[in-house]
C-alpha positions as CSV (number, residue, x, y, z in Angstrom):
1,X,-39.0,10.8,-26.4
2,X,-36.9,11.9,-23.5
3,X,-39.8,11.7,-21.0
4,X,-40.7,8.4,-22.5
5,X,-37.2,7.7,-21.5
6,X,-36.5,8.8,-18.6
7,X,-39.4,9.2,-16.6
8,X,-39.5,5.5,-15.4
9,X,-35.8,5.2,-15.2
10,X,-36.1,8.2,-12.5
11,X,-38.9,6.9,-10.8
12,X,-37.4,3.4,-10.2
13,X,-34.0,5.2,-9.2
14,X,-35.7,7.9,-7.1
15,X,-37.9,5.3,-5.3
16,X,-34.8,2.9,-4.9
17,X,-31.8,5.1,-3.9
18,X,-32.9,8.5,-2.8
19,X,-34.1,9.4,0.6
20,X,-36.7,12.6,1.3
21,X,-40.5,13.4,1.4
22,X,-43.1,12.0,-1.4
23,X,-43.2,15.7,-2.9
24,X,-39.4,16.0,-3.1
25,X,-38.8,12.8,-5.1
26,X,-41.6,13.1,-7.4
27,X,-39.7,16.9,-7.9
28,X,-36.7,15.2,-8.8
29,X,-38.2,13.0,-10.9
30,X,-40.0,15.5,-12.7
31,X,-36.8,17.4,-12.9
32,X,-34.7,14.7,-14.6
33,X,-37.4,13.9,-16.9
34,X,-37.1,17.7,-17.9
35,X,-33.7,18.0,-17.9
36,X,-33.2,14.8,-20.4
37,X,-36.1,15.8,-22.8
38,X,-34.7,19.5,-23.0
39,X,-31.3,18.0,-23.7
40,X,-32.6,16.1,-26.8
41,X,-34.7,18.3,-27.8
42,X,-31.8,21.2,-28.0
43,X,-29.4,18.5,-29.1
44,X,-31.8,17.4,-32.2
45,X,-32.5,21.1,-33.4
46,X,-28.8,22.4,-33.0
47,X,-27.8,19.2,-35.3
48,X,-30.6,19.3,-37.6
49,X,-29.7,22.7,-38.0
50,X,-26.2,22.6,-39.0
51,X,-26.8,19.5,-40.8
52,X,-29.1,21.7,-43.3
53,X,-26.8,24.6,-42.8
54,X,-24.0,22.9,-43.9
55,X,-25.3,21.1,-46.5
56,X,-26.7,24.5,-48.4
57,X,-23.4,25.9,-48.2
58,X,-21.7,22.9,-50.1
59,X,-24.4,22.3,-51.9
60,X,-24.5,18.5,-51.4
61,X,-24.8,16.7,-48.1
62,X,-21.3,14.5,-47.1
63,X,-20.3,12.0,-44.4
64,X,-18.4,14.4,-42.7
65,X,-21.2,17.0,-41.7
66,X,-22.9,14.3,-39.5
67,X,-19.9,13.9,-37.8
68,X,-19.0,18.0,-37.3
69,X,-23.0,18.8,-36.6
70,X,-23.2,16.2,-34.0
71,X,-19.6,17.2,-32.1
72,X,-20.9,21.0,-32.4
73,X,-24.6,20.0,-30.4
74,X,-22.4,17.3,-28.3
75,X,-20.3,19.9,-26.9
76,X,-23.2,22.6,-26.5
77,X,-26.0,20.5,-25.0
78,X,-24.1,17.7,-23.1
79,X,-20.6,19.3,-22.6
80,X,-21.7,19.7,-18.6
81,X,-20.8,17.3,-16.3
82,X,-24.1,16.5,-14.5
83,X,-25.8,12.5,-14.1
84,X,-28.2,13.0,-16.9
85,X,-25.4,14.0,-19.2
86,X,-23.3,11.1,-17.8
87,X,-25.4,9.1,-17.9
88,X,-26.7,10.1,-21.9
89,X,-23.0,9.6,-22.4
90,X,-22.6,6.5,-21.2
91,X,-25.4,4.9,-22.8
92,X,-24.1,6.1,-26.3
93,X,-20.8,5.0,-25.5
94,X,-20.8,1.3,-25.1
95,X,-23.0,1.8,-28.1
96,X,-20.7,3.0,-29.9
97,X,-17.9,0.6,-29.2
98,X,-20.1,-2.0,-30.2
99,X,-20.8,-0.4,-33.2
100,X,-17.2,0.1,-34.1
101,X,-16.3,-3.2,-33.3
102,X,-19.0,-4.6,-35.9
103,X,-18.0,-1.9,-38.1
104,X,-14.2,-2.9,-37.8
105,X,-15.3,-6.7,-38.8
106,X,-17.4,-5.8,-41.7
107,X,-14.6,-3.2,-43.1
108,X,-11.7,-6.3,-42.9
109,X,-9.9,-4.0,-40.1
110,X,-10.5,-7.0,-37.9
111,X,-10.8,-11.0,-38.5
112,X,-14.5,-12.3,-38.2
113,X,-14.5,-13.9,-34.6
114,X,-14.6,-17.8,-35.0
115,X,-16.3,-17.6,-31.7
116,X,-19.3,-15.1,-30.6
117,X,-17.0,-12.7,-28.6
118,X,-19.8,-11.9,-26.1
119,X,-18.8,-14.3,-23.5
120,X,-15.3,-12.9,-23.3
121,X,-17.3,-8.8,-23.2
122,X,-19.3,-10.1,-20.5
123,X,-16.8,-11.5,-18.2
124,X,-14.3,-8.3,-19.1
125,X,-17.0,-5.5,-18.6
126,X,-18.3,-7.5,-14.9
127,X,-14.2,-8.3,-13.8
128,X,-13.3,-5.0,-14.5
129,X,-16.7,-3.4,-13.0
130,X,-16.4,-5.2,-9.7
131,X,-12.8,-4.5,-9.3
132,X,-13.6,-1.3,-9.7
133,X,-15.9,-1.1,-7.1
134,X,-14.3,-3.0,-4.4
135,X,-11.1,-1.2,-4.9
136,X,-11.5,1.9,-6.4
137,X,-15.2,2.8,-5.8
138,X,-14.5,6.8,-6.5
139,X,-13.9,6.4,-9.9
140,X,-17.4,4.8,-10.6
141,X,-20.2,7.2,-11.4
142,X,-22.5,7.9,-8.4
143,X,-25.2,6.0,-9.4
144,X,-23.7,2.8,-10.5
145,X,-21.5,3.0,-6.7
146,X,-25.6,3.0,-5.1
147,X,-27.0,0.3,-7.5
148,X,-23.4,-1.8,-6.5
149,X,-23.7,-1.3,-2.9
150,X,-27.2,-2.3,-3.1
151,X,-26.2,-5.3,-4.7
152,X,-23.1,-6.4,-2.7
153,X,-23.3,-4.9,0.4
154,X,-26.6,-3.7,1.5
155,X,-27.9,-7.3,0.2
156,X,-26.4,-8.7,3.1
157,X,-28.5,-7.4,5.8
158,X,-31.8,-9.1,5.4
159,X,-35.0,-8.2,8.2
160,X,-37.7,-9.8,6.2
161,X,-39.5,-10.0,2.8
162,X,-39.7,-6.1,2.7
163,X,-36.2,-5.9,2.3
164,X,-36.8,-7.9,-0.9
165,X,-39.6,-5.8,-2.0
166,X,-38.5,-2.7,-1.5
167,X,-35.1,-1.2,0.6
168,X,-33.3,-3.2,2.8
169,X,-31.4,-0.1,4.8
170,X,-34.1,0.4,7.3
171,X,-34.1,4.2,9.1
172,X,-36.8,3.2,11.6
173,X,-35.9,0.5,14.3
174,X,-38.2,-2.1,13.0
């Protein structure tokens, strides 16, 4: 599942945003692909594992042993700070508040929006994202900086269709 994954996400990313020879990108692809299927793959046997541990020692499987199980193979698989973690991370993370917020609905904790709050998310998450990036790049995670000054500020040198197409920061003098 985690080359399914992540092997075309690297290969658009390599191809878009990193520089170097054919036989170094398709190495960095093939070492991101690795890198996210072994993380899964660890990740789903360490939880499985205490999830059947724990559930033999109390006899009975409870709510709580999902929660424990997961934090345990969270902190042992993805606990480095490196961009496929980060980026795992990130992924499950606005999953999760989206989750919780539907979650907080159906529990009562929260009134049932009159209106479909996704408007409101939208503008939020791109205000606060482009802020971000024109003033405090730094604190944005490498990737989404390249993807962003791809967008904003590489977009506005233009040579020709290619630019389009492919890159538009030209390192011959075309």
């Amino acid at each position: 599942y985690g080359a399914k994954i992540r092997a075309p996400h690297a290969l658009v990313m390599t191809f878009l945003f990193k520089s170097g020879s054919l036989r170094e990108k398709l190495k960095a692809i093939a070492q991101a692909t690795y890198a996210h299927s072994r993380n899964l793959a660890y990740f789903v046997f360490t939880y499985k594992g205490l999830m059947a541990a724990q559930s033999r020692l109390q006899g009975k499987k409870i709510p709580f042993h999902a929660f424990l199980a997961a934090c345990i193979g969270g902190w042992l698989v993805f606990g480095e700070n490196n961009p496929i973690n980060s980026q795992i991370i990130m992924y499950l993370l606005s999953r999760i508040l989206f989750g919780l917020s539907r979650l907080a609905v159906e529990k009562g904790y929260i009134p049932q929006p009159k209106q479909d709050p996704f408007p409101l998310v939208a503008a939020l998450v791109w205000g606060t994202v482009l802020w971000l990036f024109e003033y405090h790049r730094e604190t944005l995670q490498p990737s989404l900086q390249s993807s962003m000054t791809y967008l904003y500020e590489d977009s506005e040198v233009w040579h020709d269709l290619s630019d389009f197409l492919l890159y538009n920061k030209r390192t011959d003098s075309k």
